[in-house]
DSSP file (Angstrom, degrees, kcal/mol; ACC not computed):
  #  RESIDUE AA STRUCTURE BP1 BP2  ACC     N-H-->O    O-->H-N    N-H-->O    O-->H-N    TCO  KAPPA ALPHA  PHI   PSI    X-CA   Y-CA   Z-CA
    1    1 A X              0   0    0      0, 0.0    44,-0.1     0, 0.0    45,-0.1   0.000 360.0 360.0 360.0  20.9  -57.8   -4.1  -40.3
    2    2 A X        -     0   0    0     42,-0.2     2,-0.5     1,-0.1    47,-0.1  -0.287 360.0-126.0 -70.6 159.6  -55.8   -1.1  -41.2
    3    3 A X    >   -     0   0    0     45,-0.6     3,-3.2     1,-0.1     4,-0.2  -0.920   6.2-152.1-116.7 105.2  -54.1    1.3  -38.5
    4    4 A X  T 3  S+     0   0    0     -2,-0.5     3,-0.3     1,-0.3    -1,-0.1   0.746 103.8  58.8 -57.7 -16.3  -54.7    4.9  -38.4
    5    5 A X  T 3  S+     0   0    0      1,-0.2    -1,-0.3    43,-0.1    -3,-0.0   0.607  92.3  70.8 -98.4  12.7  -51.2    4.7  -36.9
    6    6 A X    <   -     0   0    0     -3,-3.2     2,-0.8    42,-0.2    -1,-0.2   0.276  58.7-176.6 -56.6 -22.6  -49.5    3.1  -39.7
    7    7 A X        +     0   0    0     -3,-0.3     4,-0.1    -4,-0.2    41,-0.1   0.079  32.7 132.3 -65.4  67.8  -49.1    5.2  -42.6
    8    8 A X  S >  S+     0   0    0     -2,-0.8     3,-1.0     2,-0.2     6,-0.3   0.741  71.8  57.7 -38.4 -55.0  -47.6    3.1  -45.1
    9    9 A X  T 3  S+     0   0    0      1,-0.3    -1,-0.2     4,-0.1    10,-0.1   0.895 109.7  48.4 -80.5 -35.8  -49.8    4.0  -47.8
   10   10 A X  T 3  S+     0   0    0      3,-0.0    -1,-0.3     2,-0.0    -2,-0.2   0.438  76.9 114.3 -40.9 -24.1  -48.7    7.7  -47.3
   11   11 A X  S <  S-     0   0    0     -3,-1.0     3,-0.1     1,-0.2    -3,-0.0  -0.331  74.2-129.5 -62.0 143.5  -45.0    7.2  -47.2
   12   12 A X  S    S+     0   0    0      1,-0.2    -1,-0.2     3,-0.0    -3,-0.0   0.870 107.6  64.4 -51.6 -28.3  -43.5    9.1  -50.5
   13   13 A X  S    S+     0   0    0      1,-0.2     2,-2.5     5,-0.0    -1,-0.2   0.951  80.7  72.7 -79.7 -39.3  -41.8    5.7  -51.1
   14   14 A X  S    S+     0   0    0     -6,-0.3     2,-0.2     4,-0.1    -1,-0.2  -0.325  70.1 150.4 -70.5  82.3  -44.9    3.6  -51.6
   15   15 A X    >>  -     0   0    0     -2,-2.5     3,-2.2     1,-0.1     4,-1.3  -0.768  65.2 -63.9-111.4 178.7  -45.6    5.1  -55.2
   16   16 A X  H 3> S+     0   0    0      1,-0.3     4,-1.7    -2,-0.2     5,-0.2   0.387 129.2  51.0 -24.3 -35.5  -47.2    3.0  -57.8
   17   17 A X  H 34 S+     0   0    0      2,-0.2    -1,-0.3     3,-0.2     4,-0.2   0.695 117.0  40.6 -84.4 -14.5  -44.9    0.3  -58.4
   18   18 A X  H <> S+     0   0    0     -3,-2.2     4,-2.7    -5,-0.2     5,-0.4   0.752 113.3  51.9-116.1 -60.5  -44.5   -0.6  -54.8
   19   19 A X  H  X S+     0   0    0     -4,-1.3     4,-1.3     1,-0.2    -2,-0.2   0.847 117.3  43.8 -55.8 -25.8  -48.3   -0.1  -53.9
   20   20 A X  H  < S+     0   0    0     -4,-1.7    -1,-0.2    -5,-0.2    -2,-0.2   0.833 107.6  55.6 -79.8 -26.6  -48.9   -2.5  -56.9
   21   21 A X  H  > S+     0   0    0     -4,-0.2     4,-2.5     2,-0.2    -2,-0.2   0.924 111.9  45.0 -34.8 -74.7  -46.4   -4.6  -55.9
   22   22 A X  H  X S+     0   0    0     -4,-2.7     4,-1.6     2,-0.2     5,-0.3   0.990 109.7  54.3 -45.7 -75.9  -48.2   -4.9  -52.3
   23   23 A X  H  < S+     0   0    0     -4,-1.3     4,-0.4    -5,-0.4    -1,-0.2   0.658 103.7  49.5 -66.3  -0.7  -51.5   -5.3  -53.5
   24   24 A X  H  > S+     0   0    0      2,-0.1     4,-2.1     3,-0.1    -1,-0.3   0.709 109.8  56.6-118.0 -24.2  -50.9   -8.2  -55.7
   25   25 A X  H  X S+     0   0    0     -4,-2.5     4,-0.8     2,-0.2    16,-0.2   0.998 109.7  45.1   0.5-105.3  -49.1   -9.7  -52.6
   26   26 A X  H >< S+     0   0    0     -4,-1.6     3,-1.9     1,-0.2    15,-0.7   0.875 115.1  47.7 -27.5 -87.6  -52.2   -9.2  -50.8
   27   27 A X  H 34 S+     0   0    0     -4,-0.4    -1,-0.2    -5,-0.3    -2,-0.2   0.696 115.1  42.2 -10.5 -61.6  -54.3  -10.6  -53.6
   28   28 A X  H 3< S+     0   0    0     -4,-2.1    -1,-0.2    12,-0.1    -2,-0.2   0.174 105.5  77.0-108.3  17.1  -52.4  -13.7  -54.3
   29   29 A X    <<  -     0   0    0     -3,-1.9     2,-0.3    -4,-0.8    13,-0.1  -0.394  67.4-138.3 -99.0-175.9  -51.6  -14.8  -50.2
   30   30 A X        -     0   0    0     10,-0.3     2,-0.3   100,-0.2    10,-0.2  -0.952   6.5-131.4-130.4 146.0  -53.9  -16.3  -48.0
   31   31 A X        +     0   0    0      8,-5.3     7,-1.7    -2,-0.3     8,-0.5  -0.694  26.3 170.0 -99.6 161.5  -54.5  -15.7  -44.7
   32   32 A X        +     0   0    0     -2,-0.3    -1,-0.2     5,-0.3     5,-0.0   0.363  49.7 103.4-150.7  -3.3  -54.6  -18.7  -42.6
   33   33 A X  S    S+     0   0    0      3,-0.0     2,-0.1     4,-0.0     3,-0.1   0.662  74.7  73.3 -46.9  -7.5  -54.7  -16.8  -38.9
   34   34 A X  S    S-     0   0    0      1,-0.2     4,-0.1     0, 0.0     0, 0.0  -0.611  93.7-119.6-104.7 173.6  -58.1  -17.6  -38.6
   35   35 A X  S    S+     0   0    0     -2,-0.1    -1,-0.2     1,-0.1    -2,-0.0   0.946 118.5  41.4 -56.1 -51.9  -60.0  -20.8  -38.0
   36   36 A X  S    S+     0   0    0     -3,-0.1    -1,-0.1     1,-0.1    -3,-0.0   0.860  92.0 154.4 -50.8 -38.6  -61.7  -20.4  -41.5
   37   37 A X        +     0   0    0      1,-0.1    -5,-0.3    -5,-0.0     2,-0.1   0.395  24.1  94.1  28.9-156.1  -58.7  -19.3  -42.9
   38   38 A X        +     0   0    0     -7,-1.7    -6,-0.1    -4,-0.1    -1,-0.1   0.328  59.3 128.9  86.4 -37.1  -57.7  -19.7  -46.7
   39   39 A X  S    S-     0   0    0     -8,-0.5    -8,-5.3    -9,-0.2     2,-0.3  -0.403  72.9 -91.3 -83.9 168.2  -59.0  -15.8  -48.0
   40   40 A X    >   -     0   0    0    -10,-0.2     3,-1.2     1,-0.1   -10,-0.3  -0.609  28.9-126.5 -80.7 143.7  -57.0  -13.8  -49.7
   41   41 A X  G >> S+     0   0    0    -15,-0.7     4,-3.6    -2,-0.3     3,-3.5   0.782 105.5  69.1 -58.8 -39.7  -55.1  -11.7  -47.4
   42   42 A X  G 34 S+     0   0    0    -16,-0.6    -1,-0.2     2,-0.2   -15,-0.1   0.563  86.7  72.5 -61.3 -12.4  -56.5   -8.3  -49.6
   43   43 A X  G <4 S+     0   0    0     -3,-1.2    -1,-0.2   -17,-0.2    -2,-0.1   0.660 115.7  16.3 -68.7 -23.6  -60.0   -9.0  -48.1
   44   44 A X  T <4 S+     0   0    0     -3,-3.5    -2,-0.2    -4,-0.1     2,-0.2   0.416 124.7  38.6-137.0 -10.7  -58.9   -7.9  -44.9
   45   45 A X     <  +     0   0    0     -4,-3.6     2,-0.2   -44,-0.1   -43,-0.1  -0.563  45.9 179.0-132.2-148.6  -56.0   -6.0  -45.2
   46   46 A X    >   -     0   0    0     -2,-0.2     3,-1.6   -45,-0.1    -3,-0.0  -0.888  55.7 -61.2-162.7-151.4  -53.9   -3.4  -47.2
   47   47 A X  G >  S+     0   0    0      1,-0.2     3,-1.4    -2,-0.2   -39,-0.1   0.885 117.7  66.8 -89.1 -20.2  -50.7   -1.7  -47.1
   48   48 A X  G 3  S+     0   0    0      1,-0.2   -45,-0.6   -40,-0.1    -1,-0.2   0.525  97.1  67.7 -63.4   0.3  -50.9    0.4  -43.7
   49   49 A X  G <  S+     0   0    0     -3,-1.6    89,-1.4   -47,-0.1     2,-0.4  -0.160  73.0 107.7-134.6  66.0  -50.9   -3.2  -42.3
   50   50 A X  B <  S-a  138   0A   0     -3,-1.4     2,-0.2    87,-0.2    89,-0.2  -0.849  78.1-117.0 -80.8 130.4  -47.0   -4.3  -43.2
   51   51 A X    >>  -     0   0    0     87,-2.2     4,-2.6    -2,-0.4     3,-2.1  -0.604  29.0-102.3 -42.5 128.8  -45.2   -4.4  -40.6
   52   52 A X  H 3> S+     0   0    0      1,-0.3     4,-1.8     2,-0.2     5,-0.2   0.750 125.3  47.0 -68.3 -38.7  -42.2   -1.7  -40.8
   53   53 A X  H 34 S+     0   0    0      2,-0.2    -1,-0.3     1,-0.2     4,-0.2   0.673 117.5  41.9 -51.2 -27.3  -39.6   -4.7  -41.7
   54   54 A X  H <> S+     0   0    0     -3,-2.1     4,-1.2    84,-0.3    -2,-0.2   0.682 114.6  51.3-106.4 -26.3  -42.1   -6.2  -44.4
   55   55 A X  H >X S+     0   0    0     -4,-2.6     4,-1.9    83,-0.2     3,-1.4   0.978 112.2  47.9 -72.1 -57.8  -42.9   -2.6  -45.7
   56   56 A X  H 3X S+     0   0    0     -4,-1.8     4,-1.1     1,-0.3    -2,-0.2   0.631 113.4  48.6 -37.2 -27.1  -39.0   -2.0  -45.9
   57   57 A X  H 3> S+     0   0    0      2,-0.2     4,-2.2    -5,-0.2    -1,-0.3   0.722 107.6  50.1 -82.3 -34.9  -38.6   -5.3  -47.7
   58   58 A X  H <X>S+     0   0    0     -3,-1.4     4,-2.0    -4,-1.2     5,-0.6   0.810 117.0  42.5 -89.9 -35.0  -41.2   -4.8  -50.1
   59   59 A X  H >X5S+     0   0    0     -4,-1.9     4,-3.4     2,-0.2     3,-0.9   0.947 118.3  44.1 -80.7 -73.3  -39.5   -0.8  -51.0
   60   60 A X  H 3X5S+     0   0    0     -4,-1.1     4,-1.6     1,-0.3     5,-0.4   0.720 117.9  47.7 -98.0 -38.9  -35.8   -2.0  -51.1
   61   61 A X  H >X5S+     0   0    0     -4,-2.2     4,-4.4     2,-0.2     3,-0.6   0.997 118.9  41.2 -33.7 -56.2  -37.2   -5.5  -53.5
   62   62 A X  H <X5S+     0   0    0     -4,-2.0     4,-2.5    -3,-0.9     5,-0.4   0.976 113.2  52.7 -70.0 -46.4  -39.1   -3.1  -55.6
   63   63 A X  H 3X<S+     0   0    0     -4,-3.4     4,-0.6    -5,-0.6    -1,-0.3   0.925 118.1  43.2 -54.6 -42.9  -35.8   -0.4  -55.6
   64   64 A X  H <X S+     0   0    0     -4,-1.6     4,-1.7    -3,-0.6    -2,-0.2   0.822 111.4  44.8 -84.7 -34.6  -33.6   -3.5  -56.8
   65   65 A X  H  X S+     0   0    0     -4,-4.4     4,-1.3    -5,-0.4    -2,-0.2   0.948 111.8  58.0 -78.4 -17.8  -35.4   -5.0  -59.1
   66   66 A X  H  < S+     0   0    0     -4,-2.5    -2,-0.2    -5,-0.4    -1,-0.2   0.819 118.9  31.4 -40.5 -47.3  -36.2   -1.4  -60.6
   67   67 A X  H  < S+     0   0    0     -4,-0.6     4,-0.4    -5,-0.4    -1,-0.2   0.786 113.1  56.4-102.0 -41.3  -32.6   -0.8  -61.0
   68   68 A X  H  < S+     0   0    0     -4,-1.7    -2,-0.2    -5,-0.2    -1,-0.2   0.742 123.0  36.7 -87.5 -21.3  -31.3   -4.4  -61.7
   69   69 A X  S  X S+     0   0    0     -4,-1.3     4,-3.4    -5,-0.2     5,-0.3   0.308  75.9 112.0-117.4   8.9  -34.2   -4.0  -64.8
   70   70 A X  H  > S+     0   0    0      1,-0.2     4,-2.6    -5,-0.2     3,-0.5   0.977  73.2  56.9 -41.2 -67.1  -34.0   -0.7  -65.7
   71   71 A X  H  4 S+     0   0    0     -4,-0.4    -1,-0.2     1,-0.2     4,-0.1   0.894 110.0  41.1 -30.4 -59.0  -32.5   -1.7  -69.1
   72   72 A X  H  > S+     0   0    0      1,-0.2     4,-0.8     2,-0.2    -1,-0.2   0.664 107.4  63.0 -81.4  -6.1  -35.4   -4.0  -70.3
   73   73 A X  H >< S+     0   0    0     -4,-3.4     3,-1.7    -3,-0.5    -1,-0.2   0.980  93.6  74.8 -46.9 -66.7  -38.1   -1.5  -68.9
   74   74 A X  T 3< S-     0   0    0     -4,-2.6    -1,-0.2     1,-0.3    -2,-0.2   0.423 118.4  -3.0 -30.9 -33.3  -36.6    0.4  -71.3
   75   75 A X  T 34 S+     0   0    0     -4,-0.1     2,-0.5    36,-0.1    -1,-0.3   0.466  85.8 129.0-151.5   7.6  -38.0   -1.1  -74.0
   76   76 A X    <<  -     0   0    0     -3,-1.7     2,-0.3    -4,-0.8    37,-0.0  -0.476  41.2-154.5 -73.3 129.0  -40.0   -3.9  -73.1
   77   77 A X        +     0   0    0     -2,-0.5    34,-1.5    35,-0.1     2,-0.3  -0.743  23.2 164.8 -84.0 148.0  -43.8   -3.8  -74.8
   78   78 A X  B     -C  110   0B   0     -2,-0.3     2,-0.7    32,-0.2    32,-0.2  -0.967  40.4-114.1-170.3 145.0  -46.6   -5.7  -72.9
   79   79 A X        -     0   0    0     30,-1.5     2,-0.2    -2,-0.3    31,-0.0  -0.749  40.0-167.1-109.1 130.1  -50.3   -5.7  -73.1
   80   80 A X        -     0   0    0     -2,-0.7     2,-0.2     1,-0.1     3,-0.1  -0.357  23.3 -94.6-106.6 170.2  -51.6   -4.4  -69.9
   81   81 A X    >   -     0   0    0     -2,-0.2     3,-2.7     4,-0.2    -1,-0.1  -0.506  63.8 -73.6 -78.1 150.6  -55.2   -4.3  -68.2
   82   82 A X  T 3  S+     0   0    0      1,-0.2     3,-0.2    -2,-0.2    -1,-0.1   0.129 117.9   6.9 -32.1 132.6  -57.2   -1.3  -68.7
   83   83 A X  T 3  S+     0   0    0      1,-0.2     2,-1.4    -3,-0.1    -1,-0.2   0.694  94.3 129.9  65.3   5.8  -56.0    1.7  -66.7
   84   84 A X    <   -     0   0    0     -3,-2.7     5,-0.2    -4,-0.1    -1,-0.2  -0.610  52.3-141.3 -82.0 101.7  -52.9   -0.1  -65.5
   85   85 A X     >  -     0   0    0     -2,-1.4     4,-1.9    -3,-0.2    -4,-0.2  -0.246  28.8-109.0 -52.1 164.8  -49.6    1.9  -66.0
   86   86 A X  H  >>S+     0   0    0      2,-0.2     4,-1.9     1,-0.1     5,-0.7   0.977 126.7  53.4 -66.7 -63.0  -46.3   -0.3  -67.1
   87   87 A X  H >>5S+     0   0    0      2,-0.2     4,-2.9     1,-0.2     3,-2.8   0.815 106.1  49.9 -20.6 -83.6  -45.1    0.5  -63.3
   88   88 A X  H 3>5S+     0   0    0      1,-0.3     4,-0.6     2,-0.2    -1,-0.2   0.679 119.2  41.5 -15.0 -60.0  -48.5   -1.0  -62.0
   89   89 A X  H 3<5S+     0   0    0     -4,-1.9    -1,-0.3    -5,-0.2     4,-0.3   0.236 112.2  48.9 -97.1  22.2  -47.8   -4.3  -64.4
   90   90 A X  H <X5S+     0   0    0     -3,-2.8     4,-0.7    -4,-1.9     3,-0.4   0.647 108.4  49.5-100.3 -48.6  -44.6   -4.9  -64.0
   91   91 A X  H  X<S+     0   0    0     -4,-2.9     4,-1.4    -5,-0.7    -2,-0.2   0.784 108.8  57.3 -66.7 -28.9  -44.6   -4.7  -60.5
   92   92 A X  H  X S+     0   0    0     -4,-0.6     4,-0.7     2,-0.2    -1,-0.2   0.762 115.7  41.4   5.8 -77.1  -47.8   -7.3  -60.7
   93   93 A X  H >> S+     0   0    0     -3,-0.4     3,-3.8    -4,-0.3     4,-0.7   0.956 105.1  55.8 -62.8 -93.8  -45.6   -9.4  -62.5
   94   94 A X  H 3X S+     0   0    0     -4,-0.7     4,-2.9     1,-0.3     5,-0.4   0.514 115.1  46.8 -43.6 -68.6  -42.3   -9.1  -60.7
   95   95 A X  H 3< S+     0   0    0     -4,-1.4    -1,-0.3    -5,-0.3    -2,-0.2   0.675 115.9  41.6 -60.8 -31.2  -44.4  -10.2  -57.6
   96   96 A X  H X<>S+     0   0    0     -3,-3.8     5,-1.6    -4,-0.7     3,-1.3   0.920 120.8  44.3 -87.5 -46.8  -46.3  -13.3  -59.3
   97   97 A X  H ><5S+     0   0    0     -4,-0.7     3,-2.1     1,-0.3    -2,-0.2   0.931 100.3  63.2 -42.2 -56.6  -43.1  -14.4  -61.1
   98   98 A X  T 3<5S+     0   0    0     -4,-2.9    -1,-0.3     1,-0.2    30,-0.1   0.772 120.8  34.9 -45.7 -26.7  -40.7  -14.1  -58.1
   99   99 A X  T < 5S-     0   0    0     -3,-1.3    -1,-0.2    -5,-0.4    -2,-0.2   0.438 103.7-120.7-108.1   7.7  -43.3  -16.8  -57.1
  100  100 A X  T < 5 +     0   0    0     -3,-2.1    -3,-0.2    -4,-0.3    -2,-0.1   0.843  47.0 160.1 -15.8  97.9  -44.3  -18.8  -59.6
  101  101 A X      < -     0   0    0     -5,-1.6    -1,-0.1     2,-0.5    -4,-0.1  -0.090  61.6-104.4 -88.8  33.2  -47.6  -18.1  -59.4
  102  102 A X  S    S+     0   0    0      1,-0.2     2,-0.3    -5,-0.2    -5,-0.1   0.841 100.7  74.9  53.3  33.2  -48.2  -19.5  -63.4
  103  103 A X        +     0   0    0     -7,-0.1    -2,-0.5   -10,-0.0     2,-0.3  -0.935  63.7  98.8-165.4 160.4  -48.5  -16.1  -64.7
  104  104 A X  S    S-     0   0    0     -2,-0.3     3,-0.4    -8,-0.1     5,-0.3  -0.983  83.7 -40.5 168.4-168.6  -45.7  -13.6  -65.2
  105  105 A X  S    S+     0   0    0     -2,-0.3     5,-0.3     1,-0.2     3,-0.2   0.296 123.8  63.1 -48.6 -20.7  -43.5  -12.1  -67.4
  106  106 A X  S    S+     0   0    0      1,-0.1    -1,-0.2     9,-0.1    10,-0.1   0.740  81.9  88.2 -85.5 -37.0  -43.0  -15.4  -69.1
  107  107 A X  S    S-     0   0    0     -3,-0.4    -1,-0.1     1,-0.2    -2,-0.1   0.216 104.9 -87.2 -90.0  21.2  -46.4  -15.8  -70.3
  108  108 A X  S    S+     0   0    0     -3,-0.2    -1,-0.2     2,-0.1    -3,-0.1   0.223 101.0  94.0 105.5   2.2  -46.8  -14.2  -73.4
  109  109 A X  S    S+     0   0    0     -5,-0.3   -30,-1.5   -31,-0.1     2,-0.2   0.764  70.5  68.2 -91.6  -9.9  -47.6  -10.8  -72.7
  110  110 A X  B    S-C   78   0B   0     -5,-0.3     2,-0.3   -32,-0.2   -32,-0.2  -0.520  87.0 -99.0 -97.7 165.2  -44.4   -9.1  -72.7
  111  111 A X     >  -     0   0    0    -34,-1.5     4,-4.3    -2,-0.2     3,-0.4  -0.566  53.0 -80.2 -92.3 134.9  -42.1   -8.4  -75.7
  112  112 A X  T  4 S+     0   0    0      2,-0.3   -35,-0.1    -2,-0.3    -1,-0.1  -0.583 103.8  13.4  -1.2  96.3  -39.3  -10.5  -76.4
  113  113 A X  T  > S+     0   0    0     -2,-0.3     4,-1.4   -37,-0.0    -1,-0.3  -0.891 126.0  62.4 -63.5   3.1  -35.6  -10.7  -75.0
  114  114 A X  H  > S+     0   0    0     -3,-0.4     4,-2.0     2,-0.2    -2,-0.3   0.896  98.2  52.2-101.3 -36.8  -37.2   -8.4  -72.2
  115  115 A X  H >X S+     0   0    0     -4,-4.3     3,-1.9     1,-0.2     4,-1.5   0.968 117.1  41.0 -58.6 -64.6  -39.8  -11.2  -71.0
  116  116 A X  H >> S+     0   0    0      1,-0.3     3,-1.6     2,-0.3     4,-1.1   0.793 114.1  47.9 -39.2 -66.2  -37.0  -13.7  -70.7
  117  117 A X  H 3X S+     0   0    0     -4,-1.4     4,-0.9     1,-0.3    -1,-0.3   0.498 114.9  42.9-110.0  -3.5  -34.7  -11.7  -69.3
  118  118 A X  H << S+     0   0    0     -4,-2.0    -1,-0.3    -3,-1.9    -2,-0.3   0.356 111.1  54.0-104.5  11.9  -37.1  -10.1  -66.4
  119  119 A X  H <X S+     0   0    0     -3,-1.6     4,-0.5    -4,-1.5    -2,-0.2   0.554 107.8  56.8 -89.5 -13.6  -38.7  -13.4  -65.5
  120  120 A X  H  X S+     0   0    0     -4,-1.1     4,-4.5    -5,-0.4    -2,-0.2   0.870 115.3  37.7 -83.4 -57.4  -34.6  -14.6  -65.0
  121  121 A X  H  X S+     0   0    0     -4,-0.9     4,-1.3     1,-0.3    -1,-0.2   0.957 108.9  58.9 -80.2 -10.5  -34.2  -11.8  -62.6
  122  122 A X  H  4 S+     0   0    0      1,-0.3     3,-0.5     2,-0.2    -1,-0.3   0.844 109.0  50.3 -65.8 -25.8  -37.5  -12.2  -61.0
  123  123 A X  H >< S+     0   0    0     -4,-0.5     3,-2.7     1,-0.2    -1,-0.3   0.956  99.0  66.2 -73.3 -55.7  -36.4  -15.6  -60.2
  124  124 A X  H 3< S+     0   0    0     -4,-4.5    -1,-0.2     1,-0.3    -2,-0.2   0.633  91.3  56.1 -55.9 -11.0  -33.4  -14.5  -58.9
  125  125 A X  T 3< S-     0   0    0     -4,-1.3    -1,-0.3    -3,-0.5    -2,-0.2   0.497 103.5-133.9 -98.0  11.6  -34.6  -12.8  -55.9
  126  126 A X    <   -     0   0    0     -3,-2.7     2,-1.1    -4,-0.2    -1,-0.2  -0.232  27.6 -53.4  98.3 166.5  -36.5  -15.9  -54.6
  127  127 A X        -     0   0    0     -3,-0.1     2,-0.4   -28,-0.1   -28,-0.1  -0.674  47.6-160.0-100.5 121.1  -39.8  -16.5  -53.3
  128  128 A X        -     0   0    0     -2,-1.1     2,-0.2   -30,-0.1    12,-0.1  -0.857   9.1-147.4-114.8 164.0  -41.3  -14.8  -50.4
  129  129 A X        -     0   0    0     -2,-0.4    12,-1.3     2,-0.0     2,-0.4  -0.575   5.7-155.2-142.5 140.4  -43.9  -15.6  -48.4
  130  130 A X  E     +B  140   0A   0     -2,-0.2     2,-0.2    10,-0.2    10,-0.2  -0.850  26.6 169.3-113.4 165.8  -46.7  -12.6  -46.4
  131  131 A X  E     -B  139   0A   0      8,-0.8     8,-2.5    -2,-0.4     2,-1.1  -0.852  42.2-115.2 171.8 142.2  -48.4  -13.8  -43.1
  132  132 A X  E     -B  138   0A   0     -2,-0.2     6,-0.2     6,-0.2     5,-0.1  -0.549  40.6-151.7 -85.5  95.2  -50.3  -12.4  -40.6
  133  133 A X    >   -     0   0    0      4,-2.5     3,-4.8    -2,-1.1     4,-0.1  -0.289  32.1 -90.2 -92.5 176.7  -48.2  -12.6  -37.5
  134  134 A X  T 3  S+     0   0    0      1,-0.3     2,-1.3     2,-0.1  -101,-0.0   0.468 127.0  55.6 -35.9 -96.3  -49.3  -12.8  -33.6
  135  135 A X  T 3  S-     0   0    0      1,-0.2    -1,-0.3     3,-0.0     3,-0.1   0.271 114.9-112.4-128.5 -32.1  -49.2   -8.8  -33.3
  136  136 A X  S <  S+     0   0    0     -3,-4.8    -1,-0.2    -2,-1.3     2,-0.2   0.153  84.4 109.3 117.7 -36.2  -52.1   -8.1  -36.7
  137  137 A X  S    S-     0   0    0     -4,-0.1    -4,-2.5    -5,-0.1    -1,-0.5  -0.559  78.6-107.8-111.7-166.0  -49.8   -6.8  -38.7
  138  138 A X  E     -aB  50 132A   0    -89,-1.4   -87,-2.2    -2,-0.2     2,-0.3  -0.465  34.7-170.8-104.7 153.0  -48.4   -8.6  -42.0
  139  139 A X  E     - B   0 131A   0     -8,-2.5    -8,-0.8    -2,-0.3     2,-0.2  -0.955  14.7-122.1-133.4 128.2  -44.7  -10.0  -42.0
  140  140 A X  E       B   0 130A   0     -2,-0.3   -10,-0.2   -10,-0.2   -86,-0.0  -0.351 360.0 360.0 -72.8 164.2  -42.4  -11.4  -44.8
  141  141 A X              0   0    0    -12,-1.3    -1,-0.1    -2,-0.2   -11,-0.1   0.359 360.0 360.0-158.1 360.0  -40.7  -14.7  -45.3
């Protein structure tokens, strides 16, 4: 459903960590606007359809936990999927943790105090919510 007048995925600020960020979002929602409802939101949409408040939410999460984890970046090891950058799977994580979506930072792939202590902040910003609001395009909560 994307909007040639959107251009989300083009802003300098959506670089890897944020666009992976998004797209496990996407992935791990449902969309429930339809009758059928239930698919994963990433079947039909992408990041050119955030809504400028839920794209802004999604840069200035990614920008704090970035910063608020800078230290354990620093030196956390973790075994990542083929062709994924650290960025790519942390940001993956951050977004399934923040949610507990059973997978995370917690689940044995990351190194030791750094798993612990970036599933602790992942917790701390809370769970949020995407949905597909009256208007098309996609909206936090």
């Amino acid at each position: 459903m994307t909007s040639e007048n959107n251009l989300n995925s083009v802003d300098p600020r959506a670089d890897a960590f944020v666009r992976s960020y998004v797209q496990t979002a996407l992935w791990s929602s449902n969309d429930e606007s339809t009758p059928e409802g239930g698919y994963p939101l990433d079947a039909n949409y992408d990041i050119d359809d955030l809504s400028e408040e839920a794209f802004e939410t999604c840069i200035a999460d990614c920008a704090r936990f970035q910063k608020e984890a800078a230290q354990a970046l620093s030196t956390v090891n973790c075994k990542r999927e083929s062709g994924t950058t650290l960025d790519e799977q942390v940001a993956h994580d951050f977004w399934l943790t923040r949610n507990g979506h059973g997978a995370g930072f917690w689940d044995g792939d990351y190194s030791e105090p750094e798993a612990s202590k970036l599933t602790e902040l992942s917790e701390d910003f809370g769970e949020v919510n995407i949905y597909v609001g009256d208007d098309g395009k996609l909206y936090t909560c």
